[in-house]
C-alpha positions in Angstrom: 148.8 70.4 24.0 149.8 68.8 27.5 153.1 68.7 28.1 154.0 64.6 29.0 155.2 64.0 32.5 158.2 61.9 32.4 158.1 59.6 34.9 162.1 60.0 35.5 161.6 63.5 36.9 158.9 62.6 39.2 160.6 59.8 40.7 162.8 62.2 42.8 160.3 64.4 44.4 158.5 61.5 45.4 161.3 59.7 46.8 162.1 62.9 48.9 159.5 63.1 50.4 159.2 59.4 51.4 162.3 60.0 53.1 161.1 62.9 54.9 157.6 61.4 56.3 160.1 58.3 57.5 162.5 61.0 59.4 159.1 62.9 60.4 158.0 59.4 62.1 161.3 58.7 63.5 161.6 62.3 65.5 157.9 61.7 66.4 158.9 58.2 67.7 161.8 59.9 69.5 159.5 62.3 71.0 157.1 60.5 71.9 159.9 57.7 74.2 161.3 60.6 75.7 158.0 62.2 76.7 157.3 58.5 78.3 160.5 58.7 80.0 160.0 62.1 81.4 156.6 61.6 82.3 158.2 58.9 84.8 160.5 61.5 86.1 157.8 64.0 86.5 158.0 65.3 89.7 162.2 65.8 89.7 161.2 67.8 86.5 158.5 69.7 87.7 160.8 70.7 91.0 163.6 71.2 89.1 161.7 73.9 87.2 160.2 75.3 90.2 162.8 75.1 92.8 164.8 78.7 91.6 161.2 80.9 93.0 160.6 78.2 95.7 164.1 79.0 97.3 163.0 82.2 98.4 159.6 81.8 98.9 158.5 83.0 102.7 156.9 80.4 104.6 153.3 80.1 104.4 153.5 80.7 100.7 152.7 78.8 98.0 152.0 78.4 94.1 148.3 78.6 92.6 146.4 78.0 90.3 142.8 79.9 88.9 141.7 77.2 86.2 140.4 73.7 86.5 143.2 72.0 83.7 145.4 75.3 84.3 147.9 73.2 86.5 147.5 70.2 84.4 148.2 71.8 81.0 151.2 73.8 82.2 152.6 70.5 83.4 152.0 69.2 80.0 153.5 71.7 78.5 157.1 71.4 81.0 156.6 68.0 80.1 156.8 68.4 76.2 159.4 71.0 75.9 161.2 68.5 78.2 161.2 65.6 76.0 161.8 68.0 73.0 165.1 68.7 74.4 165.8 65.0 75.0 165.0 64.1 72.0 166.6 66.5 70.4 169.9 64.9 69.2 168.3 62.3 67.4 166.0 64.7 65.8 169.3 67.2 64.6 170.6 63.4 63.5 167.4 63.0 61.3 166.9 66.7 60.2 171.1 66.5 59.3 170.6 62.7 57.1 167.7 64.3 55.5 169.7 67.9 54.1 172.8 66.4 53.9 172.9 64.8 50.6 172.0 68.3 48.9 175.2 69.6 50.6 179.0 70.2 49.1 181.5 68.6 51.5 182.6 72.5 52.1 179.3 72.7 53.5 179.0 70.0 55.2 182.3 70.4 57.5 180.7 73.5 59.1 177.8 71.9 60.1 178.8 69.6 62.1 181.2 72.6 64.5 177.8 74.1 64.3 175.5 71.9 66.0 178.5 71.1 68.9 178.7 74.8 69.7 175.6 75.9 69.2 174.3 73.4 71.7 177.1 73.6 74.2 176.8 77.8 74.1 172.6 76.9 74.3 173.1 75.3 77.5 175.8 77.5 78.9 172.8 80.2 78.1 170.2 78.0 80.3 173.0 77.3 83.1 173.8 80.9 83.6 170.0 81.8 83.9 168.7 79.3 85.9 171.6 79.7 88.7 172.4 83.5 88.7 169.5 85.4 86.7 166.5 83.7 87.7 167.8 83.4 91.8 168.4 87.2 91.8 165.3 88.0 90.0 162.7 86.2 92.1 164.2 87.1 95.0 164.0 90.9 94.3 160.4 90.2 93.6 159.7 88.2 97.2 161.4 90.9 99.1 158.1 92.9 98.7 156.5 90.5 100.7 155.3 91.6 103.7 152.8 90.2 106.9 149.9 91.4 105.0 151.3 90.8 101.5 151.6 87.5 101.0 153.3 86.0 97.7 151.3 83.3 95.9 152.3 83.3 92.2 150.1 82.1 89.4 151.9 78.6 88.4 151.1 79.4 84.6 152.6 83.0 84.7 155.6 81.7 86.4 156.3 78.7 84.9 156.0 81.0 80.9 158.3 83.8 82.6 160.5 81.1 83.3 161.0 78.9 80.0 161.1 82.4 78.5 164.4 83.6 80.6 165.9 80.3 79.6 164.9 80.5 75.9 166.2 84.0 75.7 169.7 83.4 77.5 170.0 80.3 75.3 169.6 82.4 72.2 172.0 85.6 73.6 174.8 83.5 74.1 174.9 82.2 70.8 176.8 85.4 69.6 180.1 84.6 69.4 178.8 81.7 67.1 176.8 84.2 64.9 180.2 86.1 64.9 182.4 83.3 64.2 179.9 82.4 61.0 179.5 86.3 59.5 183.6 86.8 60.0 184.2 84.2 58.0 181.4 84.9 55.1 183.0 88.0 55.1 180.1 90.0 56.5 181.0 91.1 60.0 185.5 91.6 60.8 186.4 92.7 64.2 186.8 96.5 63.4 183.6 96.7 63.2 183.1 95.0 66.3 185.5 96.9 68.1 184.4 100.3 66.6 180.5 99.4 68.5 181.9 98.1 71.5 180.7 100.9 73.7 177.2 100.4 72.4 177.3 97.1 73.2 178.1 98.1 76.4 175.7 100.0 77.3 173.0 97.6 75.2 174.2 94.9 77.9 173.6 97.3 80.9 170.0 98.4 79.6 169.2 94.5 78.8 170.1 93.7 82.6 168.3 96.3 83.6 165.1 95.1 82.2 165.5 91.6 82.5 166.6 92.1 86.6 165.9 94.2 89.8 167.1 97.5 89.8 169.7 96.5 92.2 173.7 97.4 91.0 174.7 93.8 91.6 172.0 91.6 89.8 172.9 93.9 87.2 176.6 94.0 87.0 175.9 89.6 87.3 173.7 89.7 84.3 175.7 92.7 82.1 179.5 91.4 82.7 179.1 88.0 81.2 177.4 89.3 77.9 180.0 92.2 77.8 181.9 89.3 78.2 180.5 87.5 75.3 181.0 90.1 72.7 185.1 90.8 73.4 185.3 86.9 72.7 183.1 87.6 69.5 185.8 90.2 68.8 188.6 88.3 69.4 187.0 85.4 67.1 186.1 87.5 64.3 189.5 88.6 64.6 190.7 84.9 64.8 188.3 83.8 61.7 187.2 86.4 59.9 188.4 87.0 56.2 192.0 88.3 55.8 191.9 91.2 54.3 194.1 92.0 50.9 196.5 94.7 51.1 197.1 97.2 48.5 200.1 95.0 47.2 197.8 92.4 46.8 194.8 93.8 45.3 197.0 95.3 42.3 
């Protein structure tokens, strides 16, 4: 025999999800204004983006591009990611309204801390690449030009090497975040830390290494600051991280 669906516990899944295609339509919305407004702005974007390998570009060089759309689409695609990012704080707002309900108010006080410093350490990420990592990098790779070699970078294989730097630096300097989050869940305390600082060290010099030229001071610009980074992950896991019971007060 069928079991009878009461209409009482159907209500609320269907009521969810209401509410999430209206959030859906308002970050679409939001996406879609911001792409108008950066499609307006397009060329201060599109320089903006290009300007760190057309610094040191020789004279007499210039970016190319092998496909018919290929220029076209990798615009489009600045474009997007650019309104993505504009839009983005009323799509955390929608995203927050939506989960927030389903949250105790414990919860919900950590969230907020969250989304300030995980976008203020995001940028910081993008702000240190695009001004020290990506200058030193491209002009390591110009400096092989030569009269007969003559630099002309694919616009599509720059402009992905590019967002990708950025993405990645954003991501690495969230880690005193991560730390601040698994110190106080109990998962991560600064002895540990402290006791893997020298691999973290030398993780930092081998990640410069690969991500720069093989030149002591791109390195040293690129491995200081996220050395730097994980003492202050130390120092907040320290700060934050679950006090731990004595003897006296485990018996």
């Amino acid at each position: 025999m069928a079991r009878k669906v009461n209409p009482d516990e159907k209500q609320p899944f269907v009521s969810h999800l209401k509410e999430l295609r209206q959030r859906l339509v308002i970050c679409l919305l939001s996406v879609c204004v911001a792409f108008a407004l950066t499609y307006f702005f397009r060329e201060r974007v599109n320089v903006f983006l290009l300007q760190p390998f057309k610094k040191v570009m020789p004279p007499g060089s210039s970016f190319i591009f092998t496909g018919v759309t290929e220029a076209f689409l990798t615009y489009f695609k600045i474009w997007i990611l650019t309104a993505v990012t504009v839009a983005s704080p009323v799509i955390i707002h929608q995203v927050w309204m939506f989960v927030s309900p389903g949250l105790y108010e414990k919860e919900r006080r950590y969230v907020y801390p969250l989304i300030f410093w995980g976008s203020l350490l995001f940028a910081a990420g993008v702000i240190f690449c695009y001004f020290v990592v990506m200058p030193n990098l491209y002009r390591f790779f110009v400096s092989y030009a030569s009269d007969f070699v003559i630099p002309m970078p694919d616009l599509k294989g720059y402009v992905s090497l590019t967002l990708k730097l950025l993405v990645i630096f954003g991501f690495l300097f969230e880690l005193p975040l991560v730390a601040y989050f698994l110190a106080r869940v109990g998962i991560l305390n600064h002895r540990f830390l402290a006791k893997k600082r020298r691999y973290a060290i030398l993780g930092a010099f081998i990640l410069s290494a690969i991500i720069t030229p093989p030149d002591p001071v791109s390195q040293i610009l690129v491995a200081m600051p996220l050395w730097g980074l994980y003492e202050l992950s130390v120092v907040i896991a320290r700060l934050f991280g679950k006090k731990e019971k004595t003897a006296d007060e485990g018996s």
